[in-house]
C-alpha positions, 0 to 999 in steps of 0.5 A: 334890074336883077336878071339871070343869063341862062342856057335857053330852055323850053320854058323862055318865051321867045315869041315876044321878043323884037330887038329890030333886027329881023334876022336875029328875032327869027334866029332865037326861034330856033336857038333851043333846037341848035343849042339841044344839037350841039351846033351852037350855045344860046344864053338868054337873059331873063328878069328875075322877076319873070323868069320866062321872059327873054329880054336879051340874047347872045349865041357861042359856037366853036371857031376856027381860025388862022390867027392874024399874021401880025399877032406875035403870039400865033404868027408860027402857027399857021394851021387852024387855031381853036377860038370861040365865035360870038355870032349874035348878041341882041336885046329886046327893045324895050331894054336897049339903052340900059347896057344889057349888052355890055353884060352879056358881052361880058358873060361871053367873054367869062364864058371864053375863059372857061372853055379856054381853061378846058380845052384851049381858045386864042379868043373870042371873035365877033363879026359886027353887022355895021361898022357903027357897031365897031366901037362898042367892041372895041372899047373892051379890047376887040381888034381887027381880026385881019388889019391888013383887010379893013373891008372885013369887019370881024374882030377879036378879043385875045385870050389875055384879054379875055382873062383879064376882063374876067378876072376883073368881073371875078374880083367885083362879085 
């Protein structure tokens, strides 16, 4: 399917969308007012077809972290370090299944590269909502945001990553 992943507008129809997760249907009815506020950024991916349409989702925002005292690329900084927040990625249900969301982690992470080559990120984080989410993540080089803590199922993609995973998209296009 051919689709264009944009910044929310007026104009995208939201009131269709159901990805099964109530939290995150009633979120992207209130995504263009956080995204006009500046509070976070909300891309929707939209099929060509029905430019309107909003068939997937996912929100960015700034985020600061200390870095996990293990990494040895940030283990002397302990003050607060600049990253981005990955704080939902949804696909309508009539969509699941056809690795929408895979592409748009992937935009996200493209995404992270630029803001990283502007002002400076160490990576992307995520917060999964179940474990089960956890492999989907970690097949793209997410790790555990804090391994001495596996109660807490945040994860990261280091910077380094995030830019080799884009070069390799850059290179496919």
């Amino acid at each position: 399917m051919s689709l264009s992943i944009e910044e929310i507008t007026q104009q995208h129809n939201r009131k269709s969308f159901v990805c099964g997760v109530t939290k995150f249907n009633q979120f992207l009815q209130q995504a263009r007012q956080k995204t006009a506020k500046h509070i976070s950024k909300t891309y929707v991916a939209c099929p060509d077809s029905i430019p309107t349409a909003v068939i997937a989702y996912y929100t960015l925002t700034g985020y600061s972290v200390t870095a996990p005292p293990s990494h040895k690329d940030y283990k002397k900084n302990p003050h607060p370090l600049s990253a981005v927040k990955l704080t939902r990625l949804a696909v309508d249900r009539s969509q699941q299944g056809q690795r929408l969301g895979e592409r748009l982690l992937i935009d996200a992470i493209y995404r992270t590269v630029l803001v990283s080559q502007q002002i400076s990120a160490i990576g992307l984080f995520v917060d999964p909502m179940t474990p089960q989410v956890i492999p989907f993540y970690q097949q793209y080089g997410f790790l555990p945001a804090n391994p001495d803590d596996p109660s807490r199922l945040e994860m990261w993609l280091p910077i380094k990553t995030c830019l080799e995973l884009a070069g390799v998209v850059l290179n496919k296009s």
